[in-house]
N, C-alpha and C positions, 0 to 999 in steps of 0.2 A: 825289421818289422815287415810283415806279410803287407804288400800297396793298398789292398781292401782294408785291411784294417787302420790303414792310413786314412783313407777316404771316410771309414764309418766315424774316427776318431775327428773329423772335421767338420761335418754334420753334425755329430753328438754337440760339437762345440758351440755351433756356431746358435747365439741367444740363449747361450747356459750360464751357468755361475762362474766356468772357469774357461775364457777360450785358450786355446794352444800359445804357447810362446813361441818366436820362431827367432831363434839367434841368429847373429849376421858375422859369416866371418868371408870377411873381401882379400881376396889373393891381390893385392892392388897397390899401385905407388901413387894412384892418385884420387883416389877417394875422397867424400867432401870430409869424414871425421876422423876416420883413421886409414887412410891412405898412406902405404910405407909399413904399415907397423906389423904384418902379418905377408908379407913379399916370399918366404921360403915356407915350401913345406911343411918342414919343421915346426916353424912357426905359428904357423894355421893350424895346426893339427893338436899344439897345447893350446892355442887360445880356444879351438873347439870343445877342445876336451873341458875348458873350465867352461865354458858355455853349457855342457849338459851337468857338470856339477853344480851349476848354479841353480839347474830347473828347464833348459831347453828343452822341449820338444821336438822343435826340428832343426835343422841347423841349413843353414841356407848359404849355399859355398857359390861366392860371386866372383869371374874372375877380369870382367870389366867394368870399369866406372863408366856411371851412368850421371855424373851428377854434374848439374849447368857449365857448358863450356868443354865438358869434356870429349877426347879426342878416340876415335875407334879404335879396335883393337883386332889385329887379323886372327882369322880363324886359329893355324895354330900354335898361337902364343898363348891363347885364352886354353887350348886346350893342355896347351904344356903347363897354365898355373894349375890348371885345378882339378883334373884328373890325379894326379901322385897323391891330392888333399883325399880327394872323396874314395879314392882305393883304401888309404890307410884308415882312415874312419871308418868306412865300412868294416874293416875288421877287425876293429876295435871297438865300435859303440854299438849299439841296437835302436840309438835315435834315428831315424829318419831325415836323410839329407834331399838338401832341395835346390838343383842347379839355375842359378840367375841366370838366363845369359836369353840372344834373340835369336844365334846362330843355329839353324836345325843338324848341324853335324857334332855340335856342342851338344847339344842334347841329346840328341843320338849314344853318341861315347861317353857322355856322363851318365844315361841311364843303363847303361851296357856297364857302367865300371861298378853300378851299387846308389846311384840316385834314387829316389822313390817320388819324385813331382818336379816339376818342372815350372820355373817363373819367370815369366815372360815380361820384359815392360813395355815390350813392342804390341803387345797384345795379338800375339799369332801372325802380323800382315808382314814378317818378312815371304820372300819366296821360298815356298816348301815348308815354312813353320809349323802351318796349320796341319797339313797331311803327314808331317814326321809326327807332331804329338798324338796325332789317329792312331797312328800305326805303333808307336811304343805303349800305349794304352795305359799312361799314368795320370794322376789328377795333374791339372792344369791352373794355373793362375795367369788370369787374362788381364795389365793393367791400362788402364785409357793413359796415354800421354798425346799431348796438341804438340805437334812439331819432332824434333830432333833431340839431344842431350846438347848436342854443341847449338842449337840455337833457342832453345824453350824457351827460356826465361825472357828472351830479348824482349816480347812486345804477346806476350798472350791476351786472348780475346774470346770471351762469349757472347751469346745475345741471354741465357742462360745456362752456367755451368751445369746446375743440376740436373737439369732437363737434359741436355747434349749426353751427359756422360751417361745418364741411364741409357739413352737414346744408343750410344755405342754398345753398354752392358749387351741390348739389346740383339745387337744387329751382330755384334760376335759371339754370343752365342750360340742364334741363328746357323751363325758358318760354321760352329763347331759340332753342332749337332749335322748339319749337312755332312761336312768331311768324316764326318765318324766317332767323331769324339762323344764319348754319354754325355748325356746333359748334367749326370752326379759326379763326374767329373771334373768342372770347371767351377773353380773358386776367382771371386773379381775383385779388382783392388783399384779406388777410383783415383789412386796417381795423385796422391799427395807433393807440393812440389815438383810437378812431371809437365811444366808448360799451362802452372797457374800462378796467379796473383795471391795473395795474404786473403782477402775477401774470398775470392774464390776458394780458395783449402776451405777456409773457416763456413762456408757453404755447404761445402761438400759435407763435413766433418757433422754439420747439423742434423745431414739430408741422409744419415746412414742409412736407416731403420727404411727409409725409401726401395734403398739398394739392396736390402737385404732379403728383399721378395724376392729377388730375381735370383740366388743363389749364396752360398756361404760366400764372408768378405774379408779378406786378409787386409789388416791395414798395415801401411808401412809411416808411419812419422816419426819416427825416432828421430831424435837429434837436430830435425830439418831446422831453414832458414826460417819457415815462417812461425818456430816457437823462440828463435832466435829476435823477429821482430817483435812476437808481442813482449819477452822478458829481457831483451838489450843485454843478454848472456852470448860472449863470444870468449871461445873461442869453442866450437860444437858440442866438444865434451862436457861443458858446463851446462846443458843444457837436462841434464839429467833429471832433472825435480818436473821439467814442464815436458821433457818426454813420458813420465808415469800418469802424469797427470792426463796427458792425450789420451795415454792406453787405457785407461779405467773410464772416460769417456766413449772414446769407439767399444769397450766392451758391453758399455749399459746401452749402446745404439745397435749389438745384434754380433758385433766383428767376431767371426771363427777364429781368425788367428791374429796377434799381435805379433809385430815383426820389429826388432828390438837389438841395441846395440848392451842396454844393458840390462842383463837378463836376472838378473839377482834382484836388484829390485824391483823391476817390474812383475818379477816372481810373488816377490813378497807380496806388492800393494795388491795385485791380485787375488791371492789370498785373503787378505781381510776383507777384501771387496766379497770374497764364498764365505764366507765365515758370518758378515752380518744378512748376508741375502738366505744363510739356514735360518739362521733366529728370526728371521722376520716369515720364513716358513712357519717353523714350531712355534709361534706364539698362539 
């Protein structure tokens, strides 16, 4: 798929009847939901594949865990997962892939091998992040996280989440438009889980339609801890009823894209969510 028409299909999305689905498939052993289960090529490259059978949009090929506690991953081991992934899917599907990762030579070689956007949870501030995404000129996804992956969770704090994290949307921006990047470029995702509390998600999650001035908003809560606390479902996978449940909320609050471990049904509840938002047109 042509990047532009990636970009105009994210805009079209973002406060429509239907935003984008964005599958997640982690090259990873230690991910918080399915870490292990897609470790080979191989692997990754059928769970993708059922990923766009199910209704993906875009496929989001991650090849470090990012989730509380977790430990870094050198530059080229992340590139030895998920390059061989994102070569054979590009020659395979016409959905649109989307490298996770904070490292700028990762994204570099993922958009060189057939990437079309680039997801950041660092939010651009590693060194050189900002100026490699200028310069590959793909849409970007900026997300606010407070702290580290190995230490977020520990002890997060605001004087106000909502406020702060626009206040970030803000000011990265700002840099991204400096460095070069378009402003229709940058898609923001306010880090669900990413060095907050229960209250604070459930804030943010209020405060979308907020955020949604400032530019299209990918949300990610699939599966997370804090649907885990309000529905006492463990072990992540079970979480599936109150992950659909999130995504048809963040989409009535404006979210471009839905980012999703399971893409079938989140497919589906999206659909009747367009289906009753026509009839309440045509009436």
């Amino acid at each position: 798929m042509p990047r532009m028409k990636l970009i105009e299909r994210i805009h079209n999305a973002a406060g429509s009847r239907k935003p984008l689905v964005m599958g997640i498939v982690n090259i990873t052993p230690d991910s918080f939901s399915d870490g292990g289960r897609f470790v080979t090529p191989e692997d990754a490259v059928k769970h993708a594949a059922a990923l766009v059978a199910a209704g993906a949009d875009i496929l989001d090929i991650g090849g470090e865990s990012t989730r509380p506690g977790a430990e870094p991953v050198d530059e080229q081991q992340e590139l030895d997962r998920v390059l061989p992934v994102i070569e054979a899917l590009r020659t395979s599907f016409d959905t649109p892939i989307s490298i996770d990762t904070m490292k700028p030579e990762v994204m570099r070689q993922s958009v060189a091998a057939g990437a079309a956007m680039i997801n950041d949870v660092n939010g651009l501030r590693a060194s050189r992040a900002m100026e490699t995404a200028a310069r590959l000129g793909v849409p970007v996804c900026i997300m606010h996280m407070q702290g580290q992956p190995r230490t977020m969770q520990a002890s997060p704090e605001y004087t106000n989440v909502v406020d702060e994290v626009f206040e970030f949307f803000v000011e990265r921006s700002q840099a991204a438009a400096k460095a070069g990047i378009r402003s229709d470029h940058v898609v923001l995702d306010p880090g669900f889980g990413f060095g907050k509390t229960l209250q604070h998600n459930l804030a943010l999650l209020a405060a979308l339609e907020r955020f949604s001035e400032l530019g299209p908003l990918l949300i990610g809560i699939s599966r997370k801890s804090m649907l885990g606390q309000l529905t006492g479902r463990e072990p992540a996978e079970n979480r599936v009823a109150a992950s659909v449940a999130a995504a048809l909320l963040a989409a009535d609050r404006g979210a471009a894209i839905v980012r999703a471990h399971d893409v079938a049904e989140t497919v589906d509840a999206l659909k009747v969510r367009a289906a009753i938002l026509d009839a309440q047109i045509g009436s």
